[in-house]
N, C-alpha and C positions, 0 to 999 in steps of 0.2 A: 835764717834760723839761728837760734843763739844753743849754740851746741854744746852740748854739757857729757859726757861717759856713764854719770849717776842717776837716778832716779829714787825718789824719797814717797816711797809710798803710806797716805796716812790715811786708815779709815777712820769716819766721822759717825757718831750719831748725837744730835743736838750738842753741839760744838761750837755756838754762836761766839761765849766769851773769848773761844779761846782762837776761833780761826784767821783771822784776819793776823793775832798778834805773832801767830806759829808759822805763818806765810811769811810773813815780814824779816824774821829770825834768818830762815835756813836763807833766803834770797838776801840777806845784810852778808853770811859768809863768804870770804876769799875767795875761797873753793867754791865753782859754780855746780850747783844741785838742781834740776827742774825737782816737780812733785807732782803728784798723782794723788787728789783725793779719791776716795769711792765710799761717798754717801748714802747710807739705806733709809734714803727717805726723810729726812730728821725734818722735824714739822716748826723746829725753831727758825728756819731760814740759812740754816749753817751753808745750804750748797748758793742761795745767791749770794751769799757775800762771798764767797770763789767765783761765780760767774762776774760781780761786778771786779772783782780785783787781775779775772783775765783777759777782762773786755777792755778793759783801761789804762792796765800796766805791767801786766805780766804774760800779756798775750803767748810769749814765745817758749814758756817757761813754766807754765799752770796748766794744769790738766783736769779735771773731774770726769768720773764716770757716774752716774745718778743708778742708784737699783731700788725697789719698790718694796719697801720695807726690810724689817731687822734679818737680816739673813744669815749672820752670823760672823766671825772677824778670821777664821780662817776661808771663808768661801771668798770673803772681802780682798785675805791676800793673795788666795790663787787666779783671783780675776784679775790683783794689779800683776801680778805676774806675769804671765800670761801677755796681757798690754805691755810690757815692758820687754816682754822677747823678742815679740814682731817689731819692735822700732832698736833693737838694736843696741839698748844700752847694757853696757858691761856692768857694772855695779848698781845692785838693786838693792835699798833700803828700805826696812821695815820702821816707823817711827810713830807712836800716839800723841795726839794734837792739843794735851793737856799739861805740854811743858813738864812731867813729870821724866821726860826725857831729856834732858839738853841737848839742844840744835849746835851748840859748841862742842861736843863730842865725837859730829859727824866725819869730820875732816881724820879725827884719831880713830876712829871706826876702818874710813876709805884707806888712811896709810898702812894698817895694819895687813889689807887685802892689797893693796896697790904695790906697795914698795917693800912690806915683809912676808910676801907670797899666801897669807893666806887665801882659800876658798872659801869662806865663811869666819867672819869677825862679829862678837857676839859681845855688847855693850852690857857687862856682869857687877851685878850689885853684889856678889860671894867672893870674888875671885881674891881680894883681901881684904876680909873681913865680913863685915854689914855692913854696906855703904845708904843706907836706908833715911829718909828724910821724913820727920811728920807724920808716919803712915800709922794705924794703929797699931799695940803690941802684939795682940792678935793675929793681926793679919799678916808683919813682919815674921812671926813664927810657924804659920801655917806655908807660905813662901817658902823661907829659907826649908824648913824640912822636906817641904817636896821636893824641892831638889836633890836636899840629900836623899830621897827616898830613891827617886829617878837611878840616882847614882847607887845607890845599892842594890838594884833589881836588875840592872841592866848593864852595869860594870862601864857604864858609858861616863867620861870622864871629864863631863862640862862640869862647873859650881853652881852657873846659874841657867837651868835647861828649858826654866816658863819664861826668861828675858823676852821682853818685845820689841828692843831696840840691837838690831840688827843689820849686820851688808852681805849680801850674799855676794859673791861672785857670777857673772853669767854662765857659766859654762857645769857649776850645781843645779841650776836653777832648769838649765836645759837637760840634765841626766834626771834629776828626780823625775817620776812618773806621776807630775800632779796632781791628775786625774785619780789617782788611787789615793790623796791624802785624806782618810778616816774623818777627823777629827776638827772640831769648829771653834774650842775655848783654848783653856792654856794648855791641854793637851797636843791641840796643835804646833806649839809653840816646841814643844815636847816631839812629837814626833818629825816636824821638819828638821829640828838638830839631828834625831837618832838615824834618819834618813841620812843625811848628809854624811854624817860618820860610817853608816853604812857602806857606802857607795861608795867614798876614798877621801874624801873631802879632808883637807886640812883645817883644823878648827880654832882660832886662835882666840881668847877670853881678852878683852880690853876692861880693866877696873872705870865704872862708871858709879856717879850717885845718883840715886833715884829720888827725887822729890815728889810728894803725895800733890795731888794737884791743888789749885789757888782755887781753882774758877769750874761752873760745870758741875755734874755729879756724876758720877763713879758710875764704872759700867757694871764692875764684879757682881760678882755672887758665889754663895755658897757652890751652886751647881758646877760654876766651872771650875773649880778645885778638884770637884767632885768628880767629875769627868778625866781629869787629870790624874789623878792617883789612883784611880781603875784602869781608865786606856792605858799605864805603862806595862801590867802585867801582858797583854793582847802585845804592844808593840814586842818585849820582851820573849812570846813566843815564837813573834814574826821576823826576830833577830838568828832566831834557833831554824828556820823549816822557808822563810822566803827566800829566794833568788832574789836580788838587788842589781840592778844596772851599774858599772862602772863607770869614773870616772877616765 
């Protein structure tokens, strides 16, 4: 077994351009990462080219789990989660397979958890400044304000709380009560931070740039913003009146 502490979990839907080249990235780094795809289905072929790249060369190190259509990207991470508790691995990352994240980030994600005690290190495009690449203006201002939004309703004090490039810690990962996570767009992204804050979790923001993808087409929409900037008032009352499990 090629033993690795991390685990890089990506969900995929029609990710053909980008899977093979985002496989190759994190498994070129130093620092050894396994991965975890969890494909809903994508009708490009995105999951055999992971089945051909485990069957040939990454056997010990590549993972997929296949689900039957679009089911959403928080059910996506509670499933790799979940997969990642029962085997053990201490550092679980969250990562999208469109390079809009850098796979070179990872290792300053893991030391931030690993060597400067956080419980959760959160890869922030706010934390100084807009670190924002290509993306439209639009979209770059609807972002950055929901975060600020986040942060004004909820006194909760990440910069960037929709981030999808993430490492939790295992030991958050086992106190959140998964099963009770609401939320399936960037809301989710939104309440697994405010969960973790809840709960004790030390939260540390790592300055990353986000580049808009090359290759592929955008999952967004309208709707999950929309989702996001409602669900925080609800989290917000559940900050005021839930019991939370300790760390």
């Amino acid at each position: 077994m090629n033993a690795s502490d991390s685990i890089v979990i990506i969900p995929t839907y029609n990710e053909k351009e980008n899977m093979e080249k985002i496989i190759r990235a994190v498994f070129s780094l130093e620092k050894k990462f396994h991965i975890l795809v969890i494909d809903d289905g994508s009708p490009d072929g995105t999951a055999q080219i992971v089945h051909r790249l485990m069957d040939t060369e990454f056997t010990d190190r590549l993972f997929i789990i296949e689900r039957k259509g679009k089911l959403g990207l928080g059910t996506a991470y509670i499933t790799g989660f979940k997969w990642a508790l029962e085997r053990q691995y201490e550092y679980v990352f969250e990562m999208d397979a469109d390079f809009s994240h850098n796979p070179e980030d990872l290792p300053r994600l893991y030391a931030a958890c690993h060597d400067d005690g956080a419980d959760l290190a959160v890869g922030s495009r706010y934390v100084t400044g807009v670190n924002v690449v290509n993306w439209p203006i639009g979209r770059v201002l609807m972002s950055y304000f929901a975060s600020q939004y986040v942060q004004f309703v909820t006194g909760f004090n990440v910069h960037d709380t929709t981030a999808g490039f993430v490492c939790y810690r295992r030991r958050v990962l086992e106190t959140i009560e998964l099963d009770k996570i609401r939320f399936k767009g960037y809301a989710f992204q939104i309440e697994m931070k405010y969960t973790a804050h809840k709960i004790g979790a030390k939260i540390q923001e790592v300055s990353v740039v986000f580049v808009n993808r090359k290759e592929g087409t955008s999952k967004m929409s309208g709707g999950i913003f929309s989702e996001a900037l409602f669900g925080v008032m609800r989290l917000r009352l559940d900050g005021w009146f839930k019991k939370y499990p300790h760390l």
